[in-house]
Each structure stands twice: as structure tokens, then as C-alpha cells.
VOBA-1610 file (N, C-alpha, C; in pm, whole numbers, padded with zeros to 5 digits, always signed):
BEGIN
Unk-02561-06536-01980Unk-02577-06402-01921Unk-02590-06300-02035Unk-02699-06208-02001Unk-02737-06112-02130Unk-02656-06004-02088Unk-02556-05925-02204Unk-02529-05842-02180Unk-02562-05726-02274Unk-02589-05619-02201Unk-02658-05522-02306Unk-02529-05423-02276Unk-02547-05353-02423Unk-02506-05267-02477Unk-02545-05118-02440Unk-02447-05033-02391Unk-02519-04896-02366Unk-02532-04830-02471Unk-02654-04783-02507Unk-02703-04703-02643Unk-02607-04607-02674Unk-02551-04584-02829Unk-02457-04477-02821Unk-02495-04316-02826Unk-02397-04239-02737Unk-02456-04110-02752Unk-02472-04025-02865Unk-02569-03917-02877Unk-02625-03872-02963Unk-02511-03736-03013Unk-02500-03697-03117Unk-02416-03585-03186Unk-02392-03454-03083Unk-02546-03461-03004Unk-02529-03305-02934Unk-02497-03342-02798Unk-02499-03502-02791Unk-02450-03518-02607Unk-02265-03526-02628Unk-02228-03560-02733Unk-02066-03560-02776Unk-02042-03450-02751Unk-02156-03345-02862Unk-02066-03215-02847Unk-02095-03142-02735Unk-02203-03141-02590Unk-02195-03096-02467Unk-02098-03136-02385Unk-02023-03304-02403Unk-01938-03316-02337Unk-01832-03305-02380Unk-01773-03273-02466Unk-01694-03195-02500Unk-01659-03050-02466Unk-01738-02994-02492Unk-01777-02854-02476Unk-01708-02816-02304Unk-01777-02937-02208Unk-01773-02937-02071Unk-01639-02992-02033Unk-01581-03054-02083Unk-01466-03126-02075Unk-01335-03016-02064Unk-01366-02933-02196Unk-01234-02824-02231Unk-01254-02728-02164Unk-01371-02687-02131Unk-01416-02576-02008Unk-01324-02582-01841Unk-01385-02691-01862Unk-01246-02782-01701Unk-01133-02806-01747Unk-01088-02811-01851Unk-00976-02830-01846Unk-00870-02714-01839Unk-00973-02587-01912Unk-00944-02488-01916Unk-00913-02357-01781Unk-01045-02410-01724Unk-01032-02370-01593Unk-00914-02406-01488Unk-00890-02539-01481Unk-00780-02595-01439Unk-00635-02530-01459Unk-00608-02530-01569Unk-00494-02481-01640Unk-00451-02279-01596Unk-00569-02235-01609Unk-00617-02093-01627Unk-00486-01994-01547Unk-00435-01942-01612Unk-00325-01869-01497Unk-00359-01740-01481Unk-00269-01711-01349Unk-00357-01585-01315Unk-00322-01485-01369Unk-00405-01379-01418Unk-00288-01227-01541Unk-00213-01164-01479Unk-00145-01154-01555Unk-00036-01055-01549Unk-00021-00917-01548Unk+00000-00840-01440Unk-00037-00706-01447Unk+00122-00641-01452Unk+00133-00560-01520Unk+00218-00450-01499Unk+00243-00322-01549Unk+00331-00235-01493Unk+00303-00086-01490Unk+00311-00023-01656Unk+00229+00051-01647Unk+00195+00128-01812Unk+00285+00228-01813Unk+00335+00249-01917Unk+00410+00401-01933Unk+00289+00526-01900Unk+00359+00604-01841Unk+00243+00769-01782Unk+00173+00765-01673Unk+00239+00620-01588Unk+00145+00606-01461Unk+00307+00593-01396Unk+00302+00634-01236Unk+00393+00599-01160Unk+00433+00479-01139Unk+00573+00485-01144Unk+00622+00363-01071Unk+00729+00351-01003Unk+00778+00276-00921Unk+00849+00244-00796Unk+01039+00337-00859Unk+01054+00383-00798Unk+01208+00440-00858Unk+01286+00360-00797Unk+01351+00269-00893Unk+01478+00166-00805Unk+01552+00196-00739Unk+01584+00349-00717Unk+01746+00365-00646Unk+01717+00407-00486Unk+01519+00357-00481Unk+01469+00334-00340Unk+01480+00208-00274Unk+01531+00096-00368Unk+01513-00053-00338Unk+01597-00092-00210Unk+01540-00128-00138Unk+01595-00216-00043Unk+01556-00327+00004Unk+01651-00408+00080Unk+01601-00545+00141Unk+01578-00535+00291Unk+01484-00520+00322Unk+01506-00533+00502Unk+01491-00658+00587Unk+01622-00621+00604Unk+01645-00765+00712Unk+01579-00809+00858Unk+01541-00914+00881Unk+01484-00955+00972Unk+01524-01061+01047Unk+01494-01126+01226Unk+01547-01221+01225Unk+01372-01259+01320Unk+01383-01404+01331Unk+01270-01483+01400Unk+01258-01438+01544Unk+01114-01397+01596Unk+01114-01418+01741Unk+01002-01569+01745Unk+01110-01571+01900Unk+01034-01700+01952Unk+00902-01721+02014Unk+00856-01587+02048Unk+00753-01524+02156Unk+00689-01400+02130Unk+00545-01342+02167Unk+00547-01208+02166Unk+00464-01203+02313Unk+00502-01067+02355Unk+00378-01010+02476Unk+00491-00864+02501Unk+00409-00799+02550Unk+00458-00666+02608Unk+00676-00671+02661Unk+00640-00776+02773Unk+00796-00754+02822Unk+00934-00783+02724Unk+00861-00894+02608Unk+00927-00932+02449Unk+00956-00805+02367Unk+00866-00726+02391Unk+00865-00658+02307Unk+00951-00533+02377Unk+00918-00511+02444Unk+01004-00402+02517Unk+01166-00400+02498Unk+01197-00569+02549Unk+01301-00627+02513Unk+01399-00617+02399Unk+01311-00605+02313Unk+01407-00621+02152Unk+01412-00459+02141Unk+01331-00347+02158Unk+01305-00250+02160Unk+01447-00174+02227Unk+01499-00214+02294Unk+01573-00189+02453Unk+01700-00216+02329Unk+01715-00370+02266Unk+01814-00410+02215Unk+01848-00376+02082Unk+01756-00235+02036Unk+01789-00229+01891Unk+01671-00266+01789Unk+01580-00339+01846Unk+01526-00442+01720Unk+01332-00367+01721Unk+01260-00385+01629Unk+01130-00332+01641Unk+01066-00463+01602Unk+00969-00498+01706Unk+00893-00659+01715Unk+00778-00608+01572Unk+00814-00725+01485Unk+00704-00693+01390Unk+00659-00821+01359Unk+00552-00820+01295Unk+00488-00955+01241Unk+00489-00924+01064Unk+00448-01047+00983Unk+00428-01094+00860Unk+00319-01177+00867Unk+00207-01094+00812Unk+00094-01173+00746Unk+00080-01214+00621Unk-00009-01311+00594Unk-00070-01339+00435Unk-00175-01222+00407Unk-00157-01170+00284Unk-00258-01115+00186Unk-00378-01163+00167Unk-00471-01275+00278Unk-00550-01338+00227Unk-00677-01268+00181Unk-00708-01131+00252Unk-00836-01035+00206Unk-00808-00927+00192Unk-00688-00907+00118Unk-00635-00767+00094Unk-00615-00697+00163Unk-00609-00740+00311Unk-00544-00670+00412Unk-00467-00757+00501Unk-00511-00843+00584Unk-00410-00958+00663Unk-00529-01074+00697Unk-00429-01182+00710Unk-00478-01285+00726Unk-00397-01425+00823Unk-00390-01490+00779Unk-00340-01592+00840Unk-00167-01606+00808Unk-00151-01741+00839Unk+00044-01765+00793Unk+00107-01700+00898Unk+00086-01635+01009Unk+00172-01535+01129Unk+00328-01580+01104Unk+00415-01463+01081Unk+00512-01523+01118Unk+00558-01410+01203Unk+00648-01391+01328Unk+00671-01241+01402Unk+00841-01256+01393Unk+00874-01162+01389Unk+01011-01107+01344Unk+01060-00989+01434Unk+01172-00994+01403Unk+01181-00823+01465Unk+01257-00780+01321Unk+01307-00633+01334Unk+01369-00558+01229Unk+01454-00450+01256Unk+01557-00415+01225Unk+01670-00328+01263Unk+01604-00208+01288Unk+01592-00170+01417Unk+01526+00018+01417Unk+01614+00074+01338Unk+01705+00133+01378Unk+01777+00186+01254Unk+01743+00201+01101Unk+01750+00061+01006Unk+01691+00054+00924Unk+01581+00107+00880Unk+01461+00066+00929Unk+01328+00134+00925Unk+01295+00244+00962Unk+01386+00313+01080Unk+01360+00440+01062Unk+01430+00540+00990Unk+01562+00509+00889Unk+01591+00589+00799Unk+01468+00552+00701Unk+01465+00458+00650Unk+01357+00442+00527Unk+01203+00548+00555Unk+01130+00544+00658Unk+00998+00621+00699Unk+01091+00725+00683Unk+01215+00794+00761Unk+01269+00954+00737Unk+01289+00962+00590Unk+01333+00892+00516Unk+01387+00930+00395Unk+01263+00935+00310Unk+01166+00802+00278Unk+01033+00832+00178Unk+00967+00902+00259Unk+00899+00921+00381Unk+00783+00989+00417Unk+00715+00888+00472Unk+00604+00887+00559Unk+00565+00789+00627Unk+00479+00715+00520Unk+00362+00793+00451Unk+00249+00751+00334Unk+00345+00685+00221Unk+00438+00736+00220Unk+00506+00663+00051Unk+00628+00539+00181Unk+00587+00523+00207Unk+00662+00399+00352Unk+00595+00326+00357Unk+00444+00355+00357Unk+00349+00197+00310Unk+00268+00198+00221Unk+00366+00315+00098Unk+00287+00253-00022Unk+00370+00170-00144Unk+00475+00129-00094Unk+00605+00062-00153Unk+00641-00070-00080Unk+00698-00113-00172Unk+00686-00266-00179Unk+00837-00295-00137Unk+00900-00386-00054Unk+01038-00387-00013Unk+01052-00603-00015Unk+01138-00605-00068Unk+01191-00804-00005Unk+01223-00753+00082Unk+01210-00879+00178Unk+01212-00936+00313Unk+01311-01012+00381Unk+01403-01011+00380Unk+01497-01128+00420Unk+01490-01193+00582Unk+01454-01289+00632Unk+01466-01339+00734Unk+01578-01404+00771Unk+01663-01438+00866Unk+01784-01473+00896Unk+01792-01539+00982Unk+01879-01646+01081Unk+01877-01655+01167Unk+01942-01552+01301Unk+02040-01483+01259Unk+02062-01359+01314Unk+02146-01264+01230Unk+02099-01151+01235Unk+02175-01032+01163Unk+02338-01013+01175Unk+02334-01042+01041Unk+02497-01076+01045Unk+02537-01204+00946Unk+02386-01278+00989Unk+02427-01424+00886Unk+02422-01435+00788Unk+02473-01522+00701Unk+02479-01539+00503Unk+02359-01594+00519Unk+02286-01701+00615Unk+02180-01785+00590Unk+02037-01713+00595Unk+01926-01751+00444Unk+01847-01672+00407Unk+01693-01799+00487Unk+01637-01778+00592Unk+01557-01871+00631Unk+01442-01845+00541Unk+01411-01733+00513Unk+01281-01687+00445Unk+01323-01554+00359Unk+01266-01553+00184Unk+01277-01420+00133Unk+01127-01428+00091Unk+01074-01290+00103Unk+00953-01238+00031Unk+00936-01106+00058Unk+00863-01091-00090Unk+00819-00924-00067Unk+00733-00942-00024Unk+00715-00794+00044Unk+00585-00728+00152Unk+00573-00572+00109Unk+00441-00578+00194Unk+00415-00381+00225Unk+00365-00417+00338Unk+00471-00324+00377Unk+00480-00236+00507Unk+00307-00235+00508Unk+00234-00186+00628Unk+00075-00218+00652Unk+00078-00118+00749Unk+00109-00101+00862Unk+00091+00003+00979Unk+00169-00001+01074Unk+00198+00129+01102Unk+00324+00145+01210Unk+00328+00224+01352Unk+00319+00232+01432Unk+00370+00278+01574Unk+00474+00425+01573Unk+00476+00512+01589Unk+00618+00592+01655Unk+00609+00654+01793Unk+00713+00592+01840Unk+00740+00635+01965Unk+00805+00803+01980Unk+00714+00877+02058Unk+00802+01038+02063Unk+00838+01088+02194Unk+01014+01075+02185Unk+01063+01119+02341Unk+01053+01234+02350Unk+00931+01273+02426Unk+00969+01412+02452Unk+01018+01475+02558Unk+01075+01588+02613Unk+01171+01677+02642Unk+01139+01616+02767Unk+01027+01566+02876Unk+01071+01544+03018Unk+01071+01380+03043Unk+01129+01335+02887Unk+01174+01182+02890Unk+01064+01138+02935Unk+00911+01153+02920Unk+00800+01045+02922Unk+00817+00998+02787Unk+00704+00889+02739Unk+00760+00832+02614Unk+00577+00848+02537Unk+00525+00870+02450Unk+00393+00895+02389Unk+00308+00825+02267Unk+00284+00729+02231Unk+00285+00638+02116Unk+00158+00797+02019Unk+00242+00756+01919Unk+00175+00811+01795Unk+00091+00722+01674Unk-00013+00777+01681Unk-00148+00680+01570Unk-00055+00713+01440Unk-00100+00629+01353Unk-00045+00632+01213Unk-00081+00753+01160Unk-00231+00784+01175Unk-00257+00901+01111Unk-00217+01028+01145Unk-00174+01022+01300Unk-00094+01170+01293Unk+00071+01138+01360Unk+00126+01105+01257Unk+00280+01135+01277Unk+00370+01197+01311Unk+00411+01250+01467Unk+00487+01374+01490Unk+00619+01318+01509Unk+00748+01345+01478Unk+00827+01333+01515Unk+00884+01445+01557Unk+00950+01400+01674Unk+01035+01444+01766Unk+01150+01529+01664Unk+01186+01619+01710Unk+01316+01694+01631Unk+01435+01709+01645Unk+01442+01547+01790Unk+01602+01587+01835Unk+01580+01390+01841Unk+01462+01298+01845Unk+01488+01178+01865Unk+01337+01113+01823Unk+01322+01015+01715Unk+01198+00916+01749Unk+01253+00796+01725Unk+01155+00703+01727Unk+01188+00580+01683Unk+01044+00487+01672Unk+01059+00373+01565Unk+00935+00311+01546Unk+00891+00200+01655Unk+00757+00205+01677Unk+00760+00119+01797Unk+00701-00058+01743Unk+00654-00047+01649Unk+00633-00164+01575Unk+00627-00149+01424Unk+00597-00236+01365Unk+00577-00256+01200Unk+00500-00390+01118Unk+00362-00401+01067Unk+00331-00511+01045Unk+00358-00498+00883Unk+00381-00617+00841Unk+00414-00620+00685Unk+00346-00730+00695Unk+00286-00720+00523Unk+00178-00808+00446Unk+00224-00856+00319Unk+00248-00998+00344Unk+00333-01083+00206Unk+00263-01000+00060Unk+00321-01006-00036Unk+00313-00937-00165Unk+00335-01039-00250Unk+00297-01155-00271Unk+00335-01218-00402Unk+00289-01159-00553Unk+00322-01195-00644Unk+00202-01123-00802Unk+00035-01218-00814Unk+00091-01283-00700Unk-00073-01345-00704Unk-00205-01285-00582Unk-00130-01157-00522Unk-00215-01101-00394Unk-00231-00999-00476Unk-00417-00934-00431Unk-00440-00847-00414Unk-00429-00771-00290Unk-00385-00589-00324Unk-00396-00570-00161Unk-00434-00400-00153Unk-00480-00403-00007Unk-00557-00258+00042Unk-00463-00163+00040Unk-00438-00037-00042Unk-00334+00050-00018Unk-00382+00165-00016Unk-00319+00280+00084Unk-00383+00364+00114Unk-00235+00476-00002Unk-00288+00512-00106Unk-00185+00567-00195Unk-00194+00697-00207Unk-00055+00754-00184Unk-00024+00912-00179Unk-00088+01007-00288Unk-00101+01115-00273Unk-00108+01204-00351Unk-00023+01265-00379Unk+00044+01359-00516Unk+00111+01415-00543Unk+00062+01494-00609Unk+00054+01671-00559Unk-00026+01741-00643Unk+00061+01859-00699Unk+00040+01860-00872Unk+00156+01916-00915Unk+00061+01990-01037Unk+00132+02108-01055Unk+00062+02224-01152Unk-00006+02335-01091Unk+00016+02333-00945Unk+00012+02427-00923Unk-00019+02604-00918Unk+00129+02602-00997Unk+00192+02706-00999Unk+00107+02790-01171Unk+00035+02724-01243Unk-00028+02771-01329Unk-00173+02731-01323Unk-00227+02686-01239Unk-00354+02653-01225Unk-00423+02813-01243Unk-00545+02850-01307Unk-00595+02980-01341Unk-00643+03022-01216Unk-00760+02930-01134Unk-00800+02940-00983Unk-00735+03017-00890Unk-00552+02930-00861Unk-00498+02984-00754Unk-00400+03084-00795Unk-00398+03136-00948Unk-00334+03254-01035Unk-00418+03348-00960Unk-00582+03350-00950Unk-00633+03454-00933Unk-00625+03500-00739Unk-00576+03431-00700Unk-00589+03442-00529Unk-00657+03379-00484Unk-00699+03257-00550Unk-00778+03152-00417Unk-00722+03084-00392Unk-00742+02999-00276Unk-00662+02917-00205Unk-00703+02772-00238Unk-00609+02644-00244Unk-00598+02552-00259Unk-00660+02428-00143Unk-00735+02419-00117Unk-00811+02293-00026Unk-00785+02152-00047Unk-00682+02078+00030Unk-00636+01972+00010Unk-00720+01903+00092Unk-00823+01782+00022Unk-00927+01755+00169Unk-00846+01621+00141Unk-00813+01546+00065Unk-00776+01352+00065Unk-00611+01401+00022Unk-00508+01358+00189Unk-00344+01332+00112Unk-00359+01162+00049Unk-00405+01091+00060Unk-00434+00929+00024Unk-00562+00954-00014Unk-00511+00807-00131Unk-00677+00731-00153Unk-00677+00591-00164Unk-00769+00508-00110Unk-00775+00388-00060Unk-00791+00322-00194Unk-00678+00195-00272Unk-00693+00087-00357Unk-00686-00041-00338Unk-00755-00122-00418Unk-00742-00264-00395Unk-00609-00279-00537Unk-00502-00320-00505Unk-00408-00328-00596Unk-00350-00473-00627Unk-00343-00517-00755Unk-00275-00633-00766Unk-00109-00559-00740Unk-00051-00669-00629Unk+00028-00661-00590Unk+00145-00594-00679Unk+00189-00651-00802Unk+00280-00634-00929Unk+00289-00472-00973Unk+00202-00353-00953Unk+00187-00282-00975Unk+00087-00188-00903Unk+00167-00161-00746Unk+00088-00121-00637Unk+00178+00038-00684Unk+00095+00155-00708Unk+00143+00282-00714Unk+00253+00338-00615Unk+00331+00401-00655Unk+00433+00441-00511Unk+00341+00592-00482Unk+00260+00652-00572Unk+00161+00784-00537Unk+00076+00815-00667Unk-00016+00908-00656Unk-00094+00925-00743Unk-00065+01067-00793Unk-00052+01106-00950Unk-00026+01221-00963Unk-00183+01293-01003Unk-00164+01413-00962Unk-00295+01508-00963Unk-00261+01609-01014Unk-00284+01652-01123Unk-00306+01709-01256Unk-00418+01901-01188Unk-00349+01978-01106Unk-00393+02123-01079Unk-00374+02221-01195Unk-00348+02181-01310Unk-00310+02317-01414Unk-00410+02356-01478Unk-00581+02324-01490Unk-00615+02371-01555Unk-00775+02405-01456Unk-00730+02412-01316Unk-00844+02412-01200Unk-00852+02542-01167Unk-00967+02576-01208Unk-01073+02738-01162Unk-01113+02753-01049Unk-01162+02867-01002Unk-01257+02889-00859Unk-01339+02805-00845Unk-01380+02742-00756Unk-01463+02675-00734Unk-01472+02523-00800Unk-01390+02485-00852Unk-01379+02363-00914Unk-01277+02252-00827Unk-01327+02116-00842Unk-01256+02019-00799Unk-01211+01894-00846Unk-01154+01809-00791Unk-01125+01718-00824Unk-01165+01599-00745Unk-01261+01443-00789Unk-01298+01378-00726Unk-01217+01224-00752Unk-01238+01102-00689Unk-01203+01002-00651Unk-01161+00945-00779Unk-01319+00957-00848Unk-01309+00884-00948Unk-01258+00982-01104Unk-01186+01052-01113Unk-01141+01135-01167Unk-00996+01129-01156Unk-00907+01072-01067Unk-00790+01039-01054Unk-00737+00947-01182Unk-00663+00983-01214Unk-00515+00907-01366Unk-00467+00793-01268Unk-00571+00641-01252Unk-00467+00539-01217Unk-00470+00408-01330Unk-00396+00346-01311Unk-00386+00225-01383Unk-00526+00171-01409Unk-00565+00112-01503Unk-00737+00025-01518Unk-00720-00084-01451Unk-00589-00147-01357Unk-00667-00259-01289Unk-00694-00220-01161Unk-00625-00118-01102Unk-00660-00084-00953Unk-00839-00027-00947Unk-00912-00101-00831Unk-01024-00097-00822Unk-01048+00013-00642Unk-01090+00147-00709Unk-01125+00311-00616Unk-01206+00191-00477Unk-01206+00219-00356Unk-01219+00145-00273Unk-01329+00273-00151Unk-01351+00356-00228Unk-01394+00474-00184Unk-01491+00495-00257Unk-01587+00640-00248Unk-01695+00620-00345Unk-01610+00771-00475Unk-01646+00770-00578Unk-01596+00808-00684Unk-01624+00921-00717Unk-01735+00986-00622Unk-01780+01121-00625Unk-01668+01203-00506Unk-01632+01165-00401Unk-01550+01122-00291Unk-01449+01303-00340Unk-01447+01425-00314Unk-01340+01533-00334Unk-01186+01493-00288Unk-01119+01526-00341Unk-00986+01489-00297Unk-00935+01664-00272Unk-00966+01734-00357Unk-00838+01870-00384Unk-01013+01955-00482Unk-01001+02068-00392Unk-01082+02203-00444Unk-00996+02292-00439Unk-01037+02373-00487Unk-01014+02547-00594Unk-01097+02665-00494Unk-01055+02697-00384Unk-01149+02748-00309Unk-01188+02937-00325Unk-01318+02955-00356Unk-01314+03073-00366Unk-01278+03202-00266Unk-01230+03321-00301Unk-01206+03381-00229Unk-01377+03471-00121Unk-01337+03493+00048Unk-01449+03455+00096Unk-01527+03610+00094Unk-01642+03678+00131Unk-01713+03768+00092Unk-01623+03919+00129Unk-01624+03925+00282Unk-01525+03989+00329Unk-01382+03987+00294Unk-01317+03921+00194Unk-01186+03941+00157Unk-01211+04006+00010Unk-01348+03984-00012Unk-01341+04071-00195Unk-01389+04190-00147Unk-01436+04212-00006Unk-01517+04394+00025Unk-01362+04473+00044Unk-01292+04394+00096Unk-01163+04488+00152Unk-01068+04494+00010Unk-01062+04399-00048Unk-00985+04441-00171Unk-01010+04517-00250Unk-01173+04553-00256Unk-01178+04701-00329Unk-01125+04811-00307
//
């Protein structure tokens, strides 16, 4: 029986497979970066940290939900981060009303889902036993407003009224946060300088058109707000999207020309009468 020999490879097929070899191997290995917060950019103030506790529901539909509602508890779910907003993994929970609604009273509703909180799941509140821990952000919320002839009124996220003698949250979805999720955050504004800006020195008025602006954030270093820099803004001048002081990995999710905050001039008839 003839056996042949496979011809040996040539100098540049060694060094392509090589080349291809450490590429995959490299890829394989490759971990994902590491992001975290820069000095001169915001970040999370610890002595906001909390854990909010949770325990498993078995079920959801309207009369479930009413139920836990009745008993104290706000029916919420836990999604995966899978497209920077929600995805799969469901897990539904409820969460101490109480709890959650000091936290929305105390940060503000916008800095309530722009902060990052662990998760503790339990089998019931009260227990040492931890069934599930992970961080999340808060994602979107419900408030219920009793008003004065005891009908009950659900409130959209975007306009938040609370009641001045009673509210309470009527749901809460939270979106797992590992350092390996990116995620959609709708991040506060904080507009400061004001008080020496030359513009509103002279009597014009301040036009707040964006309180948020929409980011895709690696999880590790999701802004608790954005600071906005008014001290050196004239008549007629503004400030746009892409002009905002954020971190270089968060990617503007908006377009960059996009006004957030103008310098508004004073109007024709208010400069005839001031003469």
C-alpha cells in the first residue's frame, strides 16, 4: 500500500495560520471593558444606596394585582437588558409600596430611574433567605392619585402629579444591570450657573425645552444627571444635545443638534414699554 506524504506547508501558509489561530484565540479569550466613572462627571452619591426588597409572585392579571396592591405590595416585574431596554428572563415580584414610594419622594421621579439600586428577592419579607440578588434600573412606573371624591386616576410617567395629602405607585418594571449590559436611560438635567449667566443678568428669560436626555449607557457608569454649564449663555444662545459634558462611552441616542436649554430674548412689546 502506497502511502503518500502530504506536501509540507509553505512559510506564508505557517504564517497565515498562525496569524488565524491567535486571532481566535484572541477573540475567544477577549473580555469585555471596563468602564468607569471619570473624575468631573457625576456620579451616584452613596448615602442614596439602597437594597429593595422583593418577594416572588406566583401569577399576574388584574385581580393579582389589585390584590398585593390592597396588601401593601406593588406587582412588578424584572427583565433582562437584552436591547437596552427589556427583554426576556421575566421574573414578576412584588415590592414594599412604602419603600418605593419614599425613594421616587425623596430622589424625584427622573433621578428614580436614573439610578441603579440591588435587588434582593426573598421568599417573604422578613426572611434572612436571599433567593435572587441583582442590580437593576428602575425602567417605568405607574402612580396612582386619590383624589378628593375617592375616585382613583392612573398617572403616565411623563406627567407625574402627586396628590398632596396621599399617592402611591401602582407598578414598577426594573431591568437587570449587570457591567456587562448596555442600557436606555432617559438622564436628568441639572442646570446650574444660572445666577451669572450674562443673558438672564440682562432680563431674558430662561427656556428649558429637554428636563432628560436619552443614553445608551454601559451599565457600570449610568449618570445619576447631567450637569449643564448656564454661566457663560447670552440672548439668544443655546445649548444642544451634542454639546452636553458626558462621559466618552455613553452614546447621545437623540440627534446632537437636538436644543435642550435657550437664552430667550426679551419680546418686541416688552422692550417698547421699557423705554
Amino acid at each position: 500500500m502506497l502511502i503518500r506524504r502530504a506536501a509540507p506547508l509553505s512559510a506564508a501558509a505557517i504564517h497565515h495560520l498562525r496569524r488565524f489561530s491567535t486571532a481566535a484565540l484572541l477573540k475567544e479569550v477577549e473580555a469585555p471593558p471596563i468602564f468607569t466613572y471619570l473624575d468631573g462627571f457625576p456620579r451616584p452619591d452613596p448615602k442614596h444606596d439602597e437594597t429593595i426588597l422583593a418577594i416572588p409572585r406566583d401569577a399576574s392579571g388584574k385581580s393579582i394585582s389589585a390584590k398585593e396592591r390592597k396588601a401593601g405590595r406593588v406587582p412588578s416585574i424584572v427583565f433582562e437588558a437584552e436591547d437596552g431596554q427589556h427583554g426576556g428572563n421575566k421574573r414578576i415580584i412584588s415590592v414594599q409600596s412604602n419603600q418605593v414610594k419614599k425613594l421616587v419622594n425623596h430622589l424625584g421621579q427622573s433621578f428614580f430611574l436614573s439610578r441603579l439600586f440591588d435587588l434582593e428577592v426573598r421568599p417573604e419579607f422578613g426572611s434572612g433567605e436571599v433567593v435572587e440578588k441583582v442590580r437593576v434600573l428602575p425602567r417605568k412606573f405607574s402612580v396612582v392619585e386619590l383624589a378628593r371624591n375617592s375616585s382613583i386616576r392612573a398617572i403616565g410617567l411623563r406627567s407625574l402629579h402627586l396628590h398632596p395629602s396621599s399617592d402611591a405607585v401602582l407598578n414598577v418594571t426594573f431591568i437587570r444591570a449587570p457591567s456587562s449590559a448596555w442600557i436606555k436611560v432617559d438622564v436628568p438635567l441639572v442646570f446650574r450657573g444660572d445666577d451669572v449667566s450674562p443673558g438672564l443678568k440682562k432680563g431674558s428669560s430662561l427656556n428649558i425645552i429637554k428636563r432628560t436626555v436619552k443614553y445608551l449607557c454601559p451599565a457600570d457608569i449610568v449618570p445619576p444627571f447631567i450637569d449643564v454649564d448656564l454661566s457663560e449663555l447670552d440672548v439668544g444662545q443655546k445649548i444642544v444635545a451634542g454639546n452636553l459634558n458626558v462621559h466618552p462611552a455613553l452614546k447621545l441616542l437623540r440627534s446632537k443638534d437636538e436644543a435642550v436649554v435657550k437664552i430667550m430674548g426679551a419680546r418686541v412689546s416688552d422692550q417698547r414699554k421699557s423705554k
